[in-house]
N, C-alpha and C positions, 0 to 999 in steps of 0.2 A: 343648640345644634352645633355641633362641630366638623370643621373643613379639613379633608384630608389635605392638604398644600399640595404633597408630592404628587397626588391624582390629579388635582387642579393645573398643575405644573405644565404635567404630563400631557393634557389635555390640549392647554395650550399651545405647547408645541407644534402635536400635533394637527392644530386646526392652522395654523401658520405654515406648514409644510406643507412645499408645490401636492397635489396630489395628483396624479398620472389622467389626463382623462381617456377617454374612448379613442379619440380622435392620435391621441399620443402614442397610446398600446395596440389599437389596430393596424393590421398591413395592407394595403398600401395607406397612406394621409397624405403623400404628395405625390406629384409629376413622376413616372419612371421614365428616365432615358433607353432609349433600344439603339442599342448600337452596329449599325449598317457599315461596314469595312470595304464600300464599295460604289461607286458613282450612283445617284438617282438615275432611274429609268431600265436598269437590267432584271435579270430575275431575282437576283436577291435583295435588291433594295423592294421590289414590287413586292417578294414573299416576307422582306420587312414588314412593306406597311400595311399588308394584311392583318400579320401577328398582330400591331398594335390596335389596329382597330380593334379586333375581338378581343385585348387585352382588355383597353380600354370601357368595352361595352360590361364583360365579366369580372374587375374590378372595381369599376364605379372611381375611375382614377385616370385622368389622362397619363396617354403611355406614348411617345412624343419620338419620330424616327430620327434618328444625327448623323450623317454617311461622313466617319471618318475615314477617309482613302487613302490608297498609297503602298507602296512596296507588296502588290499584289496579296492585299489584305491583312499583312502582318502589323500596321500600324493599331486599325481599329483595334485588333483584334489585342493588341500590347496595351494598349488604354484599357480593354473592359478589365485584364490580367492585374494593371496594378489599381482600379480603383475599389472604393470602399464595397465591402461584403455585406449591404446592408439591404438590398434585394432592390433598391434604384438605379442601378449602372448596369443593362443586361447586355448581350452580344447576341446575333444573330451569326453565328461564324461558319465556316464552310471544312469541308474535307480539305484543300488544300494549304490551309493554316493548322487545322489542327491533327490532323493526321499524315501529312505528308512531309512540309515543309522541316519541322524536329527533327529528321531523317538525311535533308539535303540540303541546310542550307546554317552556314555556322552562325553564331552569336545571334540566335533569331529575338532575344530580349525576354523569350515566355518558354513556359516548360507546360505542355500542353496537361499533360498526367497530374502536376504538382498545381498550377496558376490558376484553376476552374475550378465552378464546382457544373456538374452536366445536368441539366434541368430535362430534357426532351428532343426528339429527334423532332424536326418540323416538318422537313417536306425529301423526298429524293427526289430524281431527276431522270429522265426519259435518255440515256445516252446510246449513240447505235453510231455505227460503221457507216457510212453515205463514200460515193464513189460518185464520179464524173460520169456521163453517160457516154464518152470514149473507151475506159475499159474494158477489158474484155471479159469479163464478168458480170455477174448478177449473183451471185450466191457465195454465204463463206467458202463451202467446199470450193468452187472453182475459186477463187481468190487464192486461197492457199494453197492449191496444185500448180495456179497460175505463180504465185511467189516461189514456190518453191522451182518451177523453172528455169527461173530469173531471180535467184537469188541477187538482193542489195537492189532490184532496180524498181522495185515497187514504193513509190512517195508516199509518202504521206504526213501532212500538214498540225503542225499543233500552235498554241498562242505563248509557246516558250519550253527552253528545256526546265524539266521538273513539275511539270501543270499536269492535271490528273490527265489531260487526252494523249499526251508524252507518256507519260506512265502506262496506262491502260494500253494503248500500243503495242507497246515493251511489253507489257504483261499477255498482252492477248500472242506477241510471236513466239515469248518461249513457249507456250503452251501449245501452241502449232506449230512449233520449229520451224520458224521462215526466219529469214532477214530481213526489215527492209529498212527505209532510208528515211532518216527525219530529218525534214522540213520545219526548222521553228521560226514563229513567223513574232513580230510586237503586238501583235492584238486577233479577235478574230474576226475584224472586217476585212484586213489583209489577205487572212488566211484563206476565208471563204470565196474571197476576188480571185483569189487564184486557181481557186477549184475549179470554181463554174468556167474556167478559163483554159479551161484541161493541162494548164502547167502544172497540176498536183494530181497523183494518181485518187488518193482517199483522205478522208478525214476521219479522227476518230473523237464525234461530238458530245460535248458533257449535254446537249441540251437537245431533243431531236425538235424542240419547238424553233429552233432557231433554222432549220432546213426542208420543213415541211411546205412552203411557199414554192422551193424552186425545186422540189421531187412533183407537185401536183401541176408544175407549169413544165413538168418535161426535163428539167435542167440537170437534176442529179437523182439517183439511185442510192434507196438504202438497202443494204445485205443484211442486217442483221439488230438487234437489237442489243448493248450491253448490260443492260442489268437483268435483278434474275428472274424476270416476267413481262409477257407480255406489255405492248404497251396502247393503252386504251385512245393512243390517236394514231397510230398504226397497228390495228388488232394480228392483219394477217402477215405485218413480218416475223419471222422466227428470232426467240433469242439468239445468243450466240456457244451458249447451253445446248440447247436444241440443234445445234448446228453442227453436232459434233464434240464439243467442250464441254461435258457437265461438269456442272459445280464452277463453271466461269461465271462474274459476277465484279460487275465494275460498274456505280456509279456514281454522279455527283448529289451530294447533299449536304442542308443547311439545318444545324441546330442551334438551339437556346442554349444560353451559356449564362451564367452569373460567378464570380469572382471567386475566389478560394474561399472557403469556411462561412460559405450561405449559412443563416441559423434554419435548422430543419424545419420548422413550423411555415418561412418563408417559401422554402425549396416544394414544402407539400402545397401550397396557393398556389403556385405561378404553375407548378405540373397540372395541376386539377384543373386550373382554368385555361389553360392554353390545349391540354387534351379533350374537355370542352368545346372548345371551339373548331379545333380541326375535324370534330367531328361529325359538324353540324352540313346538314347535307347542301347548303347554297353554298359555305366554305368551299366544300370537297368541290364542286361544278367547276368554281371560280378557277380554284387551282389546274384543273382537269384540263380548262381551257390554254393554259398555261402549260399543258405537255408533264405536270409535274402531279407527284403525288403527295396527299397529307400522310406523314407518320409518326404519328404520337407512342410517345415509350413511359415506359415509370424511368425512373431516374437510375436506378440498377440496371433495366434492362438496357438502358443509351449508355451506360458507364462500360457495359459488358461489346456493345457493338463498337465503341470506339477503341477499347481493348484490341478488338478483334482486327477494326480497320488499319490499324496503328502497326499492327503485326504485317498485315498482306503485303501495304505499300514500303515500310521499311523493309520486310526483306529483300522486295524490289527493289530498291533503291540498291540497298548493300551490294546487289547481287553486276548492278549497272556499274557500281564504283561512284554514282553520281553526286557530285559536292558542287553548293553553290557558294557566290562568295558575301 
């Protein structure tokens, strides 16, 4: 009988080489960090640690929330931008990191278009007009006949200049051609102190769940609704579409984000399972109660809606001159 060596050789080798197991080649095999750019207990840490639970239930892999904060979310958000593309380091980020802030504010550290790769939209956000129950209004039309009388003397309150309710503002007067006067305040517990206090005429809120307590105990009035539908915890207010402005359309929302150059095989799990889950009807309730909607995209169609968002608020911005430092 004779031994071919070079086969036996060969053989050898190969039984000596690592050989990849299941464990090694499947996605996930460890912990995912989800990265929260934003204090525990607001809505996007909350619409955080939802995502990971259902991460974690539709991966079979703990998915673990980390709230790095600071500089009005641009730190988190600079951490998921420079860590590894390997579909453990995700971000949960907001419109005002990645669609606004590129626009207004210099050396921001990330290139929103270039630094990501866009996995899905998560959730939008219920935002609407509320006014003090001293105004002399209850409706957009009267609000803007009203500003339009008193041009500059209509306030209204934001949690800084450049934050989407500053924006939307601005976006909401050219489009009604009024003036009126911003109020930027350091947070919105300030802001809303002041409302309720009729030192501010309106606000223009990313969040209507944060005002619905003091509209049902009397305290303030909402006119209108900002985004571009109704909203299922104020069914019978009108948008702001409806009110005269169609095609107006402003509001806050939070998506999945992973690093630049996700491998695609990664990017199709984490969409599959995370649109999965927002889908599932005790999700959607959870959220609902939360003033906030689920919405899950394919990753082309969120690449196409931040395209889009990226356009509205930079033209605004250009159009303000607004530069932060």
């Amino acid at each position: 009988m004779r031994f071919n060596y070079r086969s036996i050789l060969a053989i050898a080798v190969l039984c000596c080489a690592p050989l990849p197991t299941l464990a090694q080649a499947d996605y996930p095999n460890k912990p995912i960090t989800l990265v929260v750019p934003f204090p525990a207990g607001g809505v996007t840490d909350i619409a955080g640690r939802e995502v990971a639970r259902n991460l974690t239930k539709y991966l079979n892999q703990a998915v673990v929330v980390e709230n790095k904060v600071g500089a009005g979310g641009n730190i988190g958000t600079q951490y998921v931008a420079v860590s590894k593309p390997d579909g453990y380091t995700l971000g949960l980020l907001t419109v005002s990191a990645m669609s606004i802030a590129p626009h207004v504010t210099k050396n921001l550290g990330f290139n929103p278009s270039k630094d990501f790769t866009p996995i899905t939209n998560v959730i939008t956000t219920d935002g609407a007009i509320v006014a003090n129950v001293s105004t002399p209004f209850s409706s957009v039309k009267d609000f803007v006949a009203y500003a339009k009388a008193n041009p500059g003397l209509v306030s209204y309150a934001s949690v800084g200049t450049g934050s989407i309710p500053h924006l939307t503002a601005e976006l909401f007067a050219q489009r009604a051609g009024v003036s009126l006067l911003h109020i930027p305040y350091k947070g919105a517990a300030p802001a809303m102190q002041d409302l309720l206090a009729n030192q501010i005429n309106i606000s223009f809120e990313t969040s209507i769940a944060t005002t619905l307590n003091n509209v049902a105990n009397g305290r303030l009035k909402i006119l209108a609704i900002t985004g571009a539908k109704r909203s299922a915890a104020a069914p019978n207010v009108p948008t702001v579409a409806e009110s005269g402005f169609p095609g107006f359309s402003a509001q806050g929302w939070f998506g999945l984000f992973a690093p630049a150059n996700l491998p695609p095989k990664i990017l199709d799990v984490l969409n599959k399972a995370v649109t999965e889950a927002l889908r599932e009807p005790e999700v959607v309730a959870r959220f609902e109660k939360l003033s906030v909607q689920p919405d899950p995209q394919t990753p082309a169609a969120f690449a196409k809606f931040l395209e889009a968002e990226s356009a509205k608020w930079g033209d605004l911005a250009k159009s303000l001159k607004l530069e932060l430092n």
